[in-house]
N, C-alpha and C positions, 0 to 999 in steps of 0.2 A: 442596643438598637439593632435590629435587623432592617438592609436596605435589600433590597427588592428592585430588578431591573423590569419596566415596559418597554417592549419590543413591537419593534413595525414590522435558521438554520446552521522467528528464532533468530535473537541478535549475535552481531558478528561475535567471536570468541566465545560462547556458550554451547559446546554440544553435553547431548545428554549421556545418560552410561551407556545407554543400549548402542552406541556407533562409537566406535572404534577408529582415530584416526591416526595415520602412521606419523611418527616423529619427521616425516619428511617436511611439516606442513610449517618447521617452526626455522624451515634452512631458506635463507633469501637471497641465494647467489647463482640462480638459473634463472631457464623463461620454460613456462612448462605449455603441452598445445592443450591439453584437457585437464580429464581427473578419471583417476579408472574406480570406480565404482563396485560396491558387492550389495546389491540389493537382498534383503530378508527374503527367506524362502515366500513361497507362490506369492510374490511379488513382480509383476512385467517392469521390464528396462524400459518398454515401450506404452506411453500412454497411450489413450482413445485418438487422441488427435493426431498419433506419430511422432508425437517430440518425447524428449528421453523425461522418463518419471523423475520429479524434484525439480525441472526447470526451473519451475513456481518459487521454490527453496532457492536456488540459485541466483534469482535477480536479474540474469543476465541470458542470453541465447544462446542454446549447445544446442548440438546435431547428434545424434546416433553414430558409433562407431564401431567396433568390430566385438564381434562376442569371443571372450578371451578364456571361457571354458571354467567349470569349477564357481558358476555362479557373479564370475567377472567381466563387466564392461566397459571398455573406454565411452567414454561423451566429451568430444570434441569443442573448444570453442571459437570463436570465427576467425579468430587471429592467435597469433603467441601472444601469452601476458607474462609482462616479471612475477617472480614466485611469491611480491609480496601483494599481489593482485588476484594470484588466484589462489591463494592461502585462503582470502577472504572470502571468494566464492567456495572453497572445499569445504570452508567452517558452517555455512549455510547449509550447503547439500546435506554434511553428515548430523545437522540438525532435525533431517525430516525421520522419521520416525522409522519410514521403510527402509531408510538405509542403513544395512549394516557393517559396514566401512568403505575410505574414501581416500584415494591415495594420489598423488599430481602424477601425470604423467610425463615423467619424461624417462620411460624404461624400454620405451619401443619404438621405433621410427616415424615415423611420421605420415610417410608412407603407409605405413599399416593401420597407422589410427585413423589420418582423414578420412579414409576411402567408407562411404556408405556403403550399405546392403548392396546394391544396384547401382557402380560409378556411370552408365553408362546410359542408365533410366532417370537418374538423380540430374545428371547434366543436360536431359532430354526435353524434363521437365520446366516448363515456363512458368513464373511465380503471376499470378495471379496481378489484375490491374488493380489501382486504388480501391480500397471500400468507398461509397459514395453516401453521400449528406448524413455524416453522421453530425450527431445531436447529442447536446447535454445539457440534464438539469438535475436543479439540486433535489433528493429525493428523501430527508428530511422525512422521519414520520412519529407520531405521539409515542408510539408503541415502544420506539428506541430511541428517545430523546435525544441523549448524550451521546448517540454514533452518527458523524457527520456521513454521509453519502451521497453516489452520483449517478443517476442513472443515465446510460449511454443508451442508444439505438441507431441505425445505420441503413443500408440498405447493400444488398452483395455488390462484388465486382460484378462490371461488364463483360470483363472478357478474363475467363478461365482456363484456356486453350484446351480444351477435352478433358480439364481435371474435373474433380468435386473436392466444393467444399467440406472440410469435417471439421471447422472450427477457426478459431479468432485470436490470436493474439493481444493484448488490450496493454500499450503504452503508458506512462504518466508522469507530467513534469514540473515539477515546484517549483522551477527556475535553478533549480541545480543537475540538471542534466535528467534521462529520458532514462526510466528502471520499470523493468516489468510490473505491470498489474496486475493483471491475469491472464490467462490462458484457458479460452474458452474447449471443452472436447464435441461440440454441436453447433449446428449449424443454422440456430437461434440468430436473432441479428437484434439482439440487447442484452442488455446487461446491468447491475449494480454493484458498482465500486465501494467498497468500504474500509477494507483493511489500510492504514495508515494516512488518511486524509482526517483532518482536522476544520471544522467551523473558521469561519475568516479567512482562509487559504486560499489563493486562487490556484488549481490545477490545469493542466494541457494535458490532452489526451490524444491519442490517436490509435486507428484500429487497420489492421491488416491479415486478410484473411489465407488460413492455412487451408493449403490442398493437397490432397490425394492423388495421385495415379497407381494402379498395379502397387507395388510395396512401397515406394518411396512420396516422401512429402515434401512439401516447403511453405515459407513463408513468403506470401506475396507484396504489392507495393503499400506502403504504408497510407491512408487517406489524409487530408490536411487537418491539421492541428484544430482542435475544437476548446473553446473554455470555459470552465464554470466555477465557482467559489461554495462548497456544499456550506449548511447552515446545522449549528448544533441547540442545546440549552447552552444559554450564558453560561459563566461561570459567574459563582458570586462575588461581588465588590471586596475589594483587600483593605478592611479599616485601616487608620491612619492611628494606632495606639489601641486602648482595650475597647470593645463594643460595650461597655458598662458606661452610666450613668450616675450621677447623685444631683439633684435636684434638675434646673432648666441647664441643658446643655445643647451644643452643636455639634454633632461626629462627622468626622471625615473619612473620605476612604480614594485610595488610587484612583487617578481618573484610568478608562480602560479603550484598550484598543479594540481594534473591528475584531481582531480572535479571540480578544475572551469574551467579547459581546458576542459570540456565535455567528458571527457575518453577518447580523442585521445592528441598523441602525438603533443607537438607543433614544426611546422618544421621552424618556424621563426616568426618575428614580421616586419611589416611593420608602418610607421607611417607617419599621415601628417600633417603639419602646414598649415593653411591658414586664410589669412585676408583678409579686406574688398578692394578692388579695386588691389590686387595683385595676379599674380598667386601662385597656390599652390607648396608646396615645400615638397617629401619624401625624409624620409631616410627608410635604411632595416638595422635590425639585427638579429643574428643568433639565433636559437632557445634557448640558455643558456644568451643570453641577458637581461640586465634590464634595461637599456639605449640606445640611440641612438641619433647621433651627427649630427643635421642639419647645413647645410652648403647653403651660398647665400640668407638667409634672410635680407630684405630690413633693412636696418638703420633707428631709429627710429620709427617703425611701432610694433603694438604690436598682438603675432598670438595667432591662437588659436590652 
């Protein structure tokens, strides 16, 4: 029997050959302030937006740090983290394809790594007020069934203090705390979320826009938390024993939650038995159903 739902929408310790990461990544008895970085040839340290290339890889927010000659840069992050915390952001960055090796920082003072391009432009610089009425909805389309997604939209800050914008920062929260979504390099004011959101999920989002002045950036105030639960295809019903038949039977299967029902309500269950040279035979049951009872299956014939 096949049942049928009606509806009313680079992991950590994996890097590849091409990056190279130092044995230091496997020592967990420091706090390190960055990671010094050797990006593949004509590859920029610095993306469109001004934030250091792999952010996106990283999960987490680093600054630009000092260019350390020979292809090598520090990328700072906002605080010290224990080695066994930024172990697992190194393991991401040297995931990204452009990097060709990835080493924690703690080889040069700190001093030397915090300081941006410009300490004295950088701290001149006013981060940007909130994004304003951003929005979300689930964005869901036939085309990609099985990829839940969200699209966001917003409107800029008010007050940019003589910067420009060149891009977006984009938050998301499962209920287990607040990791990069994306990082937009334009200064577009929407977006679609897709990578790692799941149908039935409710996510938090929020957005804060990156600015420009002269050489140095930042990230301004974050806008207020927005929500939405994106919607995918169901998954299919988990029988309760084999989906096979022999004469009138009643199959069962897992009742299912709002995430494998793709975040919409289920309005019932349809299901059908069919075998070889016989027609096919449905039954329906109501959406709080876990079984459903065919009737007029052939004698001795075995369905599926």
């Amino acid at each position: 029997m096949v049942a049928a739902l009606i509806l009313g929408l680079g992991a950590l310790g994996v890097v590849p050959a091409e990056a190279a990461v130092s044995p230091q990544l496997a020592d967990k008895s420091f706090q390190a302030l960055g990671l010094i970085v050797k990006y593949k040839d004509g590859v920029s340290a610095v993306a469109a937006d001004g934030q250091p290339t792999s952010e996106n890889a990283a999960g987490v927010n680093l600054s630009i740090g000092r260019d350390l000659g020979q292809g090598w840069r520090s990328v700072n992050f906002d605080s010290q983290l224990v080695a066994g915390d930024a172990t697992a952001i190194a393991l991401r960055v040297a995931s990204d394809p452009r990097v060709a090796s990835v080493e924690l920082n703690r080889k040069i003072q700190p001093a030397s790594v915090s300081a941006p391009f410009d300490k004295a432009a950088f701290d001149a610089l006013k981060p940007a007020s909130p994004v304003r009425s951003v929005k979300a909805a689930d964005a869901w389309t036939a085309a990609n069934s099985s990829q839940a997604a969200v699209k966001l939209s917003w409107v800029s800050p008010a007050t940019l203090s003589g910067a420009t914008v060149v891009g977006y920062r984009i938050e998301q929260n499962d209920s287990s705390g607040w990791k990069l979504a994306t990082v937009s390099s334009s200064p577009v004011t929407n977006t679609v979320i897709k990578q790692g959101l799941k149908g039935g999920i409710s996510y938090s989002f929020r957005v804060a826009a990156i600015t420009k002045s002269g050489s140095v950036s930042k990230v301004g105030q974050f806008s207020t938390a927005v929500t939405a639960m994106p919607t995918s295809t169901p998954q299919p019903p988990v029988f309760n024993g084999a989906n096979t038949a022999f004469a009138d039977s009643s199959p069962s299967w897992v009742k299912q939650s709002i995430s494998q029902s793709g975040g919409l309500p289920i309005l019932g269950y349809t299901s059908t038995a069919s075998a070889t040279g016989q027609p096919s035979v449905t039954c329906s049951a109501p959406a709080s159903a876990t079984t459903c009872s065919f009737a007029g299956l052939a004698p001795n014939i075995t369905y599926t």
